[in-house]
N, C-alpha and C positions, 0 to 999 in steps of 0.2 A: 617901634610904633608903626611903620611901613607895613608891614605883615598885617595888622590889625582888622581892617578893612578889608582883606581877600578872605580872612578867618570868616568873618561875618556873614559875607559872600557863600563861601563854604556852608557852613554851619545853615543858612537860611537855603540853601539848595536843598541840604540834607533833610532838614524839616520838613520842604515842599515834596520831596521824595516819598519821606513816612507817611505825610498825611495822604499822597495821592495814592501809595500802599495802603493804607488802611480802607479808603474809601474802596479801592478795585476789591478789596477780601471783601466788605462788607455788599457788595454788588454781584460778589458772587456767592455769596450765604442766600441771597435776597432772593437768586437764580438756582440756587439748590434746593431752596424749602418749597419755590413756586414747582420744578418737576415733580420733587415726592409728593406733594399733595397731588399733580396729576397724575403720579404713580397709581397713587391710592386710590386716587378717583378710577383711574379704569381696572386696578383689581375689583373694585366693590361691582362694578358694571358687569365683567366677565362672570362674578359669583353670581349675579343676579339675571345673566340671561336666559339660564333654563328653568327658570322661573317664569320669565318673560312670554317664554315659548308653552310653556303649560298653560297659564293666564290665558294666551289667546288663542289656544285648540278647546281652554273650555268655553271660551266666548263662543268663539265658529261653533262648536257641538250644540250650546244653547240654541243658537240663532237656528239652526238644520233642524233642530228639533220643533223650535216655534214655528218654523216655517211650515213642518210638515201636518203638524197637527191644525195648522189653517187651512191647508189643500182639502185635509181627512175633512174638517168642518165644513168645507165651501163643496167638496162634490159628495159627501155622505153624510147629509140630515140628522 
């Protein structure tokens, strides 16, 4: 019956051990799923930037355009 009390000892260290394992796995699942979604996030950004770049050469092309055809109006009647 001496032994009994060190077992318990034992046995709740080991507990304390699993549970603090489990928590550390589950903190780093928590820290896996957060990069691949930033993964994901900057592939979709990278497929979308020459996109980005087309979008805003036809904004500028618009704009050069509007602008010009205001000049042609303002100095040829």
């Amino acid at each position: 019956m001496a032994g009994a009390p060190s077992c318990e000892i034992d046995m709740a260290e080991q507990v304390a051990r699993i549970l603090r394992s489990i928590e550390e796995s589950q903190t780093f699942s928590a820290e896996q799923r957060k990069l691949t979604a930033e993964a994901a996030k900057l592939d979709r950004d990278r497929a979308l930037a020459p996109w980005q770049i087309v979008a805003a050469s036809v904004a500028a092309t618009a704009a050069l355009i509007a602008g010009t055809a205001a000049v042609v109006k303002l100095f040829l009647p």
